[in-house]
N, C-alpha and C positions, 0 to 999 in steps of 0.2 A: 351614717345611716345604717349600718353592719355590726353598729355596737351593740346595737337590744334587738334587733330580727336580723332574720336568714334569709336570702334572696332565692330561691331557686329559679331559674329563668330557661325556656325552651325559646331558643329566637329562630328556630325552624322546625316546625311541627310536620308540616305536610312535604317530605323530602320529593316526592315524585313531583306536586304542584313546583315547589321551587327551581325545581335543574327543567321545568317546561316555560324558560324565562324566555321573552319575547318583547317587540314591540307591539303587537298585535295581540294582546291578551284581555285585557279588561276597557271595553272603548268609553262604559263609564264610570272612570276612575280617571281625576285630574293626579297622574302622576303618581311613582317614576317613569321614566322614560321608558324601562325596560322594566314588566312585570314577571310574576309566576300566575302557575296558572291554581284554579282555586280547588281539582278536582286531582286524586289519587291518579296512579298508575291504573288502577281498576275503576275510576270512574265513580269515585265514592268523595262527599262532602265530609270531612270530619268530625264537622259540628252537625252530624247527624248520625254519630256513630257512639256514643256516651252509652248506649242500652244495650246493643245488639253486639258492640266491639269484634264488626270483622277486619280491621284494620290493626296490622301492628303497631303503628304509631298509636292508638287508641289504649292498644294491648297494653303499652309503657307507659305512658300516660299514667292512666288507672295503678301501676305497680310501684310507681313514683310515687302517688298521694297515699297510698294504701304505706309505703316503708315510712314515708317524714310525715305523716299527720299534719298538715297543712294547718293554719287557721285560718286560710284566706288564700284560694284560686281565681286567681283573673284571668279571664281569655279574651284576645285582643284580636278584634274583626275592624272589618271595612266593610261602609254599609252598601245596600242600593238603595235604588228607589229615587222619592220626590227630594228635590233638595229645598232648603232650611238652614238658618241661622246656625243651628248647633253645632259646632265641631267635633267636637265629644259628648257622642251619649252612651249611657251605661245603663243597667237596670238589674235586677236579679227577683224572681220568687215571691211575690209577699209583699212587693213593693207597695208605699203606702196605705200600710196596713189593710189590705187584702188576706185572700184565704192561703197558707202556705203549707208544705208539708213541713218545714222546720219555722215554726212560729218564732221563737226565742231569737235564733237566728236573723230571720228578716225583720224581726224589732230592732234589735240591734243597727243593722244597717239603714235602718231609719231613722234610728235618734242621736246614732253617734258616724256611721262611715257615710252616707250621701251628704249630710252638710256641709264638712270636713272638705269631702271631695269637691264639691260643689265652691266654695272660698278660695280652696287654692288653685282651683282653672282659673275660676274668674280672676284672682289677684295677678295672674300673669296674660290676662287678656284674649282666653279661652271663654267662650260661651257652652256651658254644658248644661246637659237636659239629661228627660229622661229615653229610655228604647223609641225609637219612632218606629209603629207598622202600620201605614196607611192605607183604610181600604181601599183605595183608588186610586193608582197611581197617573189616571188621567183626569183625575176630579180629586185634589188632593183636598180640598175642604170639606168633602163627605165627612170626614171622619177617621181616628185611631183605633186600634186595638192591643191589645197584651199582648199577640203575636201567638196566644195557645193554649203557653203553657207546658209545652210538650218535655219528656222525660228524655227524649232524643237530643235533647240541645243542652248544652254547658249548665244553665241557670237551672233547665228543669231539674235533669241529672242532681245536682248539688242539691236543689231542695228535698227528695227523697232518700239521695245518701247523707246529708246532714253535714255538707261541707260548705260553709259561707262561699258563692261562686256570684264572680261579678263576668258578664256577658258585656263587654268592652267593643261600640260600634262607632270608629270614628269616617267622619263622612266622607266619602267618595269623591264628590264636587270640590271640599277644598284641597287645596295645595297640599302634596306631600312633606315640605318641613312644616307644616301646620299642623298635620296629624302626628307628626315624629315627635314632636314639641308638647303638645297634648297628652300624648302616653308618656312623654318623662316625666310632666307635673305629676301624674295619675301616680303613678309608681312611687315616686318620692314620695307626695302623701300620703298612700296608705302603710309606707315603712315608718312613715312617722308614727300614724293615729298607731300600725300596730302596737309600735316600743311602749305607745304611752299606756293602751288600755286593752292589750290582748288578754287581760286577766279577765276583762268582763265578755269578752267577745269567748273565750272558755268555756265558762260558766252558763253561755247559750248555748254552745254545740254541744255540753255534757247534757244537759235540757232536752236538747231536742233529740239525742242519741237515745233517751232513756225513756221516749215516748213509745206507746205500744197499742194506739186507733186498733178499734175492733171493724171498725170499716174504714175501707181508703176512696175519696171519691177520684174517679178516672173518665179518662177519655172528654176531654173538655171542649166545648163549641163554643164559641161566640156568642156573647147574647144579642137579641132581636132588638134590644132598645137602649141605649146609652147610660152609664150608670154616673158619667158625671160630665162637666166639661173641662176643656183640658185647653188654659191660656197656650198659646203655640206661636214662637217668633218663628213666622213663615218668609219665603222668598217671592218675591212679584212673581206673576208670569201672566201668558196671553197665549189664545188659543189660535189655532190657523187651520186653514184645510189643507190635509195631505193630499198630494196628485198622488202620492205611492201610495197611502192606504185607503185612500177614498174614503176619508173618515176627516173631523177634526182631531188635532194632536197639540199636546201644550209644549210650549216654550218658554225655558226657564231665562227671567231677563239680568237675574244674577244680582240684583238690588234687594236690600231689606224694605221688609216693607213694614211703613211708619204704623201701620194698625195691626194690633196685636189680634192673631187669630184666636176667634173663641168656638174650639173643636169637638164635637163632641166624642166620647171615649167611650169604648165597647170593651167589657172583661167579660168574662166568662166563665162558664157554669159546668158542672160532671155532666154527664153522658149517663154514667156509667157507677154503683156502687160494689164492691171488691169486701166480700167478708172476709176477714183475717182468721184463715184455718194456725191450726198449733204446728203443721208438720205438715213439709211436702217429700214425697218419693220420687228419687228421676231413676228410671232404670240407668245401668250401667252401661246400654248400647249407644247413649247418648251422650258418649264421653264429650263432644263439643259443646254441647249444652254445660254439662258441670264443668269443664275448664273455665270456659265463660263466667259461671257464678263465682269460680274460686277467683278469679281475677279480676272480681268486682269486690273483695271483701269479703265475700258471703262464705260464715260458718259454715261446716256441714262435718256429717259422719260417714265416714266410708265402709263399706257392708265388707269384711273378709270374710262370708258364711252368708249363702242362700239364707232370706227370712222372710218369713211370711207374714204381713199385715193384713189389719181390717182398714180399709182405705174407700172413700169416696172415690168414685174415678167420673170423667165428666165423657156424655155424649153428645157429639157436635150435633147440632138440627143446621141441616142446610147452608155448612160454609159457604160463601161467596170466596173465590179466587179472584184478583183482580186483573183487568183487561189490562196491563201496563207495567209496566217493572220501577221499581224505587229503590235508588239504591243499590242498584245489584240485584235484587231481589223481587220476587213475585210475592205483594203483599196475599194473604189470608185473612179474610173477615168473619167471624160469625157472634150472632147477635141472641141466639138463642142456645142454650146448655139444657141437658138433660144430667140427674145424680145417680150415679147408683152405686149400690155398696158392692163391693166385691172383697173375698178374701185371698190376696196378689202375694205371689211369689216373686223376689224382687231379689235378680241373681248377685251374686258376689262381683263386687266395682259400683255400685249403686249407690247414692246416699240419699242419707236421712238430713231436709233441709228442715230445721228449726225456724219459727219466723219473731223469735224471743229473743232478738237479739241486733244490734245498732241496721247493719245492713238488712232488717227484715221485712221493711218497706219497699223497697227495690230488689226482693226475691217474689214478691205479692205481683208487683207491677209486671217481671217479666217471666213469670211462671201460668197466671194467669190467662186463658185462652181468646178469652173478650175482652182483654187489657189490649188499646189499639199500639202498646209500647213494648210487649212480649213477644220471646222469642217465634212463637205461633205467629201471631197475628205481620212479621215480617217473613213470613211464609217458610220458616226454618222447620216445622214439623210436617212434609207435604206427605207423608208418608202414610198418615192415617187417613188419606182421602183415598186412599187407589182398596179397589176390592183384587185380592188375589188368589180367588180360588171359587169359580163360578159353577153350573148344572146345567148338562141340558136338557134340552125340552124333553128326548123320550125320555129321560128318568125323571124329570118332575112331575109329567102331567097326566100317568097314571098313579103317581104318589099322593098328586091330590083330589083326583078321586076320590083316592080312600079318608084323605081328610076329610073330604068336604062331607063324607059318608057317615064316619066318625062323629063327627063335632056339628051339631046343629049351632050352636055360637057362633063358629066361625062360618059355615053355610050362610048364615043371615047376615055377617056382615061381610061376605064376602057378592051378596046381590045388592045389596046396599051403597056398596063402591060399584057396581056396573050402573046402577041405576041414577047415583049422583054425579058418574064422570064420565060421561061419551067418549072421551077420548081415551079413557082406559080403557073403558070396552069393548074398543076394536080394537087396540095393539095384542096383539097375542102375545110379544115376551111381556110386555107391564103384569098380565095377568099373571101368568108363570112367575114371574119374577116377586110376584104380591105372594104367592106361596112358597117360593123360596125362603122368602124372610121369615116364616114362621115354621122351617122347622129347626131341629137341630144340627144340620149341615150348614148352617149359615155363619158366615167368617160374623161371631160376635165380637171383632175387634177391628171392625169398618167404622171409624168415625170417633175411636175410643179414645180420649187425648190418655197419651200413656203414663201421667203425672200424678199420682195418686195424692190426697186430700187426707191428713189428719184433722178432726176436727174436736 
């Protein structure tokens, strides 16, 4: 198998889940005896860390496929949820000719690697399917979905960095030499398929590296209505009242069941569209940020001489911060940007990100402020939400006076807001504070994302 490809194998990824080994670890997972557990020392998923990489094992990861140009990343999960005939399911991006970020690639995977895989489970008496995400895991015949899409997980990741990634879920429910057994078939064949035709599977990733979308669509939801049906070898079960939850709850009865489910399947759609600017600017204060991109692949030029550009910069309207932490982190939402041009002095340590170039898709994704998979939007820039240099009232509100004296414009729409919002018109700082904002004492770099915009 080692004569025409190269193995590289990580069979402990998550070091802090592994040494938190237990009998009491995963209660649904048939086996081993003694598990790890699924979550970092800091309480971090790993396959939810592909974008953002605050995990060192992520950190490696990424500097691994970045030194050997991989032609093909597998990562090998154990699923939840409803259980089902499959033992091994896998899925990646694109599948069944869907929308992906590397097309060539998931063509590929569709005409030459899921068949392939598909033959040699079943010829050693593995039952393999595709990803199962079920809307309901107490009504499992509602219905499936794609599971996202998301750039945070193995498969998304790979479709926007342009690396063939197969997202490997073997089930929970069966037996652990069943799953063990599973992933050797899987392994072995695709060291086959590669020896035989990694010239073609190439010739897709050079394809898809060489792609340059003037828009990226992002931020993906579930559609409302099923786009196909999806035959599905399901497991019996039967429902019962729980005395603990005071609800019905289903019971899985562990039999195949003789009629093939006909499920219907939900994919999904952008959110969201991303124009592809020529050039991003990070300042230099944000060395985490550009480590981050350096150790994603991502070209850049590093500034030894203050320079001054003509730069887009974006203003947030109204981030939402969220009530709940993910991650480690305090997600940032905003759904609304304001453009404006400025001429930014952008000190020495700074760079200039090109987006003309392989990794330039996944400097859009997580540069981008309204991208729900950027460094922003996982609440890593809270910095531009805080005001840090306020006025008070005696000095403002004989200052606008003389505005309001001044300026008959702003006079008229400054009765205009008292007269369409009652509630402004009696806070005395909102008033004061509606004249703060318009003069020139006001911190114009409240809400500024600091990533400047070649376009």
């Amino acid at each position: 198998l080692l004569d025409r490809a190269n193995l590289i194998l990580i069979p402990i990824l998550s070091v802090d889940g592994h040494e938190r080994t237990g009998p009491y670890s995963r209660p649904n997972q048939r086996g081993p005896r003694n598990q790890g557990w699924r979550h970092t020392a800091t309480n971090q998923n790993l396959n939810r860390d592909f974008m953002k990489l605050d995990q060192a094992e992520m950190q490696a990861v990424m500097g691994l496929i970045h030194k050997y140009q991989p032609d093909l990343y597998v990562d090998i999960h154990v699923t939840d949820g409803i259980d089902y005939q499959y033992d091994v399911t896998f899925g990646y991006n694109g599948e069944d000719g869907v929308w992906s970020r590397s097309p060539a690639i998931a063509q590929w995977l569709d005409a030459a690697f899921k068949p392939a895989m598909y033959e040699a489970l079943e010829a050693q008496g593995h039952i393999p399917g595709e990803l199962v995400f079920a809307i309901d895991d107490r009504d499992p015949k509602k219905g499936l979905n794609d599971g996202g899409l998301g750039e945070r997980f193995s498969n998304g990741w790979g479709s926007a960095a342009h690396v063939p990634t197969i997202l490997i879920e073997n089930h929970s429910l069966k037996p652990h030499e069943q799953r063990v057994l599973g992933t050797y078939v899987f392994l072995e064949q695709a060291l086959k398929l590669l020896a035989e035709k990694s010239g073609d599977l190439r010739a897709a990733i050079a394809a898809d590296r060489a792609l340059r979308p003037a828009e990226l669509p992002a931020n993906f939801d579930s559609d409302e209505t099923p786009s196909r049906t999806r035959p599905f070898k399901g497991i019996r079960y039967e429902t019962f009242d729980s005395v603990a939850s005071g609800r019905p709850e289903i019971r899985w009865l562990g039999q195949p069941d003789a009629e093939l489910w006909q499920m219907p399947f939900y994919g999904s759609h952008p959110t969201l569209t991303l124009k592809r600017p020529t050039v991003y600017w990070v300042p230099s204060y944000r060395q985490d940020v550009i480590e981050r991109l350096r150790i994603h692949g991502v070209q850049m030029e590093t500034l030894d001489a203050p320079r001054t550009v003509a730069v887009d910069m974006l203003r947030l309207v109204d981030p939402k911060v969220s009530a709940r932490t993910n991650e480690g982190h305090v997600p940032i939402s905003v759904s609304d940007v304001r453009t404006e041009a400025h001429d930014w002095t952008f000190p020495i340590g700074s760079v200039r990100v090109p987006t003309d170039q392989p990794m330039g898709d996944l400097a859009i994704l997580l540069l981008e402020p309204q991208s729900n998979e950027s460094f922003f939007a996982w609440g890593m820039f809270p910095e531009v939400l805080n005001r840090v240099e306020y006025i008070e009232a005696y000095a403002i509100a004989p200052l606008a006076e003389k505005m309001l004296a001044a300026d008959p414009a702003l006079k008229s729409a400054f009765e205009a807001k008292l007269a369409a919002d009652p509630a402004f018109a009696a806070d005395g700082d909102a008033r004061l504070a509606w004249f703060y904002e318009r003069t020139p004492f006001y911190d114009q770099r409240y809400r500024l994302y600091p990533v400047g915009r070649e376009n």
